[in-house]
BALOBA-1460 file (C-alpha; in Angstrom, 3 decimals):
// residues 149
<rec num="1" residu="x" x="12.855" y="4.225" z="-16.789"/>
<rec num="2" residu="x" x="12.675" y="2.833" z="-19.937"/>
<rec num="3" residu="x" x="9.484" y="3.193" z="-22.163"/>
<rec num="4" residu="x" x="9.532" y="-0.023" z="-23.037"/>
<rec num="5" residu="x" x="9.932" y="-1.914" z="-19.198"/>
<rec num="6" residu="x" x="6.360" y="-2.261" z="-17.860"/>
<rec num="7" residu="x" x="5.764" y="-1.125" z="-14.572"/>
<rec num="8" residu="x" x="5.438" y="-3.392" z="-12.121"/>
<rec num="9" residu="x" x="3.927" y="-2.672" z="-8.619"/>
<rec num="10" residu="x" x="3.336" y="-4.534" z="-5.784"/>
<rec num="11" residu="x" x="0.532" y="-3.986" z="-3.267"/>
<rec num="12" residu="x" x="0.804" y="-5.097" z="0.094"/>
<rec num="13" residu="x" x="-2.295" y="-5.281" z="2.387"/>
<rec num="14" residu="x" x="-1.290" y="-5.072" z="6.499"/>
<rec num="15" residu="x" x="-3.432" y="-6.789" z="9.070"/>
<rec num="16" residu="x" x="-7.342" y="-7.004" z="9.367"/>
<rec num="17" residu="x" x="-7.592" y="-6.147" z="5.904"/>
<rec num="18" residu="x" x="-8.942" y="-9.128" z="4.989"/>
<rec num="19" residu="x" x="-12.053" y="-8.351" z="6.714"/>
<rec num="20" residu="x" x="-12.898" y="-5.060" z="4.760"/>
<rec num="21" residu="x" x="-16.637" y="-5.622" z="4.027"/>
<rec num="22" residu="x" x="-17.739" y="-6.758" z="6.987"/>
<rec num="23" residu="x" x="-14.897" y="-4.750" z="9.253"/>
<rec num="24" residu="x" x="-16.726" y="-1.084" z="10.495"/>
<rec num="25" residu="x" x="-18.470" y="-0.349" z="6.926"/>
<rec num="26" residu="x" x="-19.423" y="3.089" z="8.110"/>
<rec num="27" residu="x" x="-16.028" y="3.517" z="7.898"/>
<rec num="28" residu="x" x="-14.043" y="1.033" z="5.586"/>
<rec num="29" residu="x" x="-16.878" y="0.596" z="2.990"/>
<rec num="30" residu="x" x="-18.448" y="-2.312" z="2.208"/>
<rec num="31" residu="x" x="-16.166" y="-3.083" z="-0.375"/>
<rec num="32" residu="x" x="-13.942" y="-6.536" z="0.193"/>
<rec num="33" residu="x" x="-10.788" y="-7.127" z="-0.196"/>
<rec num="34" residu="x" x="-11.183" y="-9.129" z="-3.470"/>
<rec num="35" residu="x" x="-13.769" y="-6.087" z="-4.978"/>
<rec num="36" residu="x" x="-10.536" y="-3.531" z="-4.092"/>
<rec num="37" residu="x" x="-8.218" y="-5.557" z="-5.751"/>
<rec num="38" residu="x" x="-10.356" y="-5.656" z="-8.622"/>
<rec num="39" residu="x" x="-10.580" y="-2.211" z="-8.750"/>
<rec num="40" residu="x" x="-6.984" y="-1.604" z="-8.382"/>
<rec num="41" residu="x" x="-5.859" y="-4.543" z="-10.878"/>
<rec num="42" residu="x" x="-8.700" y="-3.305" z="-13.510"/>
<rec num="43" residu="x" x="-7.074" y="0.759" z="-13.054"/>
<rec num="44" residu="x" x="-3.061" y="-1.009" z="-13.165"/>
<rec num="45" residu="x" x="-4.659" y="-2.957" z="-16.949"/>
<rec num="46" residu="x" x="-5.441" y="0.700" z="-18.615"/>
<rec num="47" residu="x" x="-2.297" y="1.714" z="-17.613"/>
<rec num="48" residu="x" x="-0.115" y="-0.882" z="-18.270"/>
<rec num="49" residu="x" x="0.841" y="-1.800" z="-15.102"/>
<rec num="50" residu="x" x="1.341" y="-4.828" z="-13.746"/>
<rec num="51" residu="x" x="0.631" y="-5.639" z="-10.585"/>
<rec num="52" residu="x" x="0.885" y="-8.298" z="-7.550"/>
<rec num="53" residu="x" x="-1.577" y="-8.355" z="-4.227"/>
<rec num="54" residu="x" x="-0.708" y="-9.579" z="-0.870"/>
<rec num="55" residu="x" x="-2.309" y="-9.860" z="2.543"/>
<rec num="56" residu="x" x="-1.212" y="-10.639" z="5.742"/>
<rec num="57" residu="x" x="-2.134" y="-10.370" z="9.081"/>
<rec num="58" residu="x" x="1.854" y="-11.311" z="10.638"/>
<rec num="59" residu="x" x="4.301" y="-8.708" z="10.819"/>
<rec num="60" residu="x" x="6.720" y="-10.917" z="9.668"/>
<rec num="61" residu="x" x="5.427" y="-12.202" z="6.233"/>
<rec num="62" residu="x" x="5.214" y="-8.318" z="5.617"/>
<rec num="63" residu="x" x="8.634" y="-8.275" z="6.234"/>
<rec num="64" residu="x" x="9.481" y="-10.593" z="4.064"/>
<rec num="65" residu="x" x="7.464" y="-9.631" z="1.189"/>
<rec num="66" residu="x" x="8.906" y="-5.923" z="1.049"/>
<rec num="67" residu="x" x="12.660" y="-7.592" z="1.571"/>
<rec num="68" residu="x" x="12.386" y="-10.071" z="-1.254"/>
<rec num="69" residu="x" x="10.668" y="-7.086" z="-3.833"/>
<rec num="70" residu="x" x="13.506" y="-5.334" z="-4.830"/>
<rec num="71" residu="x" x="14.785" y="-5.527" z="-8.379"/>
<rec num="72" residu="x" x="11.133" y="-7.747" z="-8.946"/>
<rec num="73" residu="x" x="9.474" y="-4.272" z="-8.964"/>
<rec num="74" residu="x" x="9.093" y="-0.713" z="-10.107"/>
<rec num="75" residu="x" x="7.489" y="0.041" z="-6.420"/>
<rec num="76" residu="x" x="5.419" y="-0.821" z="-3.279"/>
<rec num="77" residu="x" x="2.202" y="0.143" z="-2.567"/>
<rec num="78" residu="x" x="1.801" y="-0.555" z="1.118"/>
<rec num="79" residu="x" x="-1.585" y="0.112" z="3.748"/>
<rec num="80" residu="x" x="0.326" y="-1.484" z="6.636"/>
<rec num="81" residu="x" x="-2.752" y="-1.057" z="8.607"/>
<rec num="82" residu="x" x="-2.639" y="-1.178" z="12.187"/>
<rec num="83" residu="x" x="1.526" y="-1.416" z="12.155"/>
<rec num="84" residu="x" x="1.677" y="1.932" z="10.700"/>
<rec num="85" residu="x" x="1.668" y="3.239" z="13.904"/>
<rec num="86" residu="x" x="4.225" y="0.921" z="15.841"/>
<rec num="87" residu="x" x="6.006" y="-1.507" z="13.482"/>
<rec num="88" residu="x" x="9.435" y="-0.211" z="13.669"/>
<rec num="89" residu="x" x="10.609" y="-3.444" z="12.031"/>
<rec num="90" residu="x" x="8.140" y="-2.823" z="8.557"/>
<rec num="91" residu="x" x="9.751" y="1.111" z="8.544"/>
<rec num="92" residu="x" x="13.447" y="-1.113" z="8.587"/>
<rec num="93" residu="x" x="12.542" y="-3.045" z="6.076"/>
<rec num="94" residu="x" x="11.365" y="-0.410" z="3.554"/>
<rec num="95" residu="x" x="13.601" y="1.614" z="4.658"/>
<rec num="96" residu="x" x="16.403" y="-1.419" z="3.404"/>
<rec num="97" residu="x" x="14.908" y="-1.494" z="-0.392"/>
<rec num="98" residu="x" x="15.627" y="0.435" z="-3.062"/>
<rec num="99" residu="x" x="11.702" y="1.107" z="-4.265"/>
<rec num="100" residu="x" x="9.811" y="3.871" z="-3.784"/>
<rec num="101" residu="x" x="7.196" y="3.195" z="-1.496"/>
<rec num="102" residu="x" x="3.922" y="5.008" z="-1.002"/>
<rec num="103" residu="x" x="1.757" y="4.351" z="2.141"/>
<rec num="104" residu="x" x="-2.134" y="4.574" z="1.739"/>
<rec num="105" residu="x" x="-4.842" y="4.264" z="4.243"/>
<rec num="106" residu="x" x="-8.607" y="3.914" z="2.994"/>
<rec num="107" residu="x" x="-9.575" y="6.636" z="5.689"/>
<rec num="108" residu="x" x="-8.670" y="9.455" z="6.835"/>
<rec num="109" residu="x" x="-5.873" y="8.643" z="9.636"/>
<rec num="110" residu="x" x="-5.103" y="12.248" z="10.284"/>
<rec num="111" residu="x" x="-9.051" y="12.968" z="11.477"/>
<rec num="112" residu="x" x="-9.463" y="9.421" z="13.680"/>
<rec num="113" residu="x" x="-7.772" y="8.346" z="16.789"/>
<rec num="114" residu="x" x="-5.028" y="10.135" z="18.307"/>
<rec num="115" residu="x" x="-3.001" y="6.969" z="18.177"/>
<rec num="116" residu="x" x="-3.354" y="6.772" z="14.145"/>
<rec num="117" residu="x" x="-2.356" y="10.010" z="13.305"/>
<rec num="118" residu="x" x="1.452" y="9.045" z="14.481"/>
<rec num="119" residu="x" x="3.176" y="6.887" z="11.584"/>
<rec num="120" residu="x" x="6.282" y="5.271" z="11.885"/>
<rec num="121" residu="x" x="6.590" y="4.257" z="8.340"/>
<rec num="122" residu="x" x="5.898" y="7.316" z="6.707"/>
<rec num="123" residu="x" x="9.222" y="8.758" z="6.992"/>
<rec num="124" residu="x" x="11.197" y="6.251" z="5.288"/>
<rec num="125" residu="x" x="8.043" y="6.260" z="2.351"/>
<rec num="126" residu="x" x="8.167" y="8.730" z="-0.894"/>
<rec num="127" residu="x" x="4.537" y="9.587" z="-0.012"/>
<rec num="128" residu="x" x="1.710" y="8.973" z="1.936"/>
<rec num="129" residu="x" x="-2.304" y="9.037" z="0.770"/>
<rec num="130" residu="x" x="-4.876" y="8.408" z="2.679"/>
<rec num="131" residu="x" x="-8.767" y="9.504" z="3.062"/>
<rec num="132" residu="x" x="-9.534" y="8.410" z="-0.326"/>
<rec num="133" residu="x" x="-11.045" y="4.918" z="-0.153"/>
<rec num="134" residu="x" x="-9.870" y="2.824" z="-2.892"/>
<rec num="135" residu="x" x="-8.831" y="5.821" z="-4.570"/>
<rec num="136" residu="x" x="-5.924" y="6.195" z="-2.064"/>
<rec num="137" residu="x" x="-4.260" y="3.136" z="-4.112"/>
<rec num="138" residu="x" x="-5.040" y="4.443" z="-6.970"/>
<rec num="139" residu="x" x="-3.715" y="7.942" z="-6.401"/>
<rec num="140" residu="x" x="-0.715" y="5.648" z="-4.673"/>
<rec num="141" residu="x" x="0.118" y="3.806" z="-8.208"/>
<rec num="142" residu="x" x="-0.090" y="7.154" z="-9.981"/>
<rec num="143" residu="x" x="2.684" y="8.568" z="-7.658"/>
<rec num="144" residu="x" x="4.899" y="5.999" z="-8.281"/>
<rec num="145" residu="x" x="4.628" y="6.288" z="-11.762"/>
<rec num="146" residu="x" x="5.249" y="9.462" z="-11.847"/>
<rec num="147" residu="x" x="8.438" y="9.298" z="-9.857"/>
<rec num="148" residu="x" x="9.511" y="7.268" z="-11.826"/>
<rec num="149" residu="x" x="9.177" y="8.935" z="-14.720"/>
């Protein structure tokens, strides 16, 4: 990639994530959505990166915002939340662009629920981070820079 193209890197919040701060604290945080994407939008400034947000709770409107991100971005930073673990249709779709994608969880999936430590979109991702809090989308936007290059 050229020096001179900024990066550009969207981040794509799955379902229930819109109710981070009041959602389990003991083990989301207390942190909102809006305070995370603060944090991630503040990190993305010192680095020159520009980024766009997005929530949704529909599988669909996921869909659609991975399918219509190609050539608009340098990457996807995806927490696909509860679909990680059954949403065949979001591992098409990122599977169809031509972006690295990183998958990040804000806990640890592979030390909860049997059912979350199976992901379906992993496979088709260039990485996966989770564990870290909002560090995981940090540490997701500094992978994807450095694929890059």
């Amino acid at each position: 990639m050229k020096k001179n193209k900024k990066l550009k890197i969207l981040i794509i919040h799955g379902p229930n994530l819109n109710m981070l701060g009041k959602r389990e604290p003991e083990l989301y945080g207390s942190l909102t959505l809006k305070q995370i994407n603060k944090k991630i939008k503040n990190f993305a400034g010192v680095k020159s990166i520009k980024v766009k947000t997005f929530q949704s709770n529909h599988e669909g409107k996921l869909i659609d915002c991975i399918q219509t991100a190609d050539k608009k971005y340098t990457g996807i930073i995806i927490n696909p939340g509860a679909y990680t673990h059954y949403s065949f249709a979001i591992r098409d779709a990122i599977a169809a662009v031509s972006l690295p994608v990183v998958e990040v969880h804000l806990t640890d999936i592979h030390n909860r629920e049997d059912f979350r430590k199976i992901s379906v979109t992993a496979p088709v991702c260039l990485d996966q981070i989770s564990g870290l809090g909002v560090d995981s989308y940090i540490k997701g936007m500094e992978r994807i820079v450095e694929y890059v290059g």
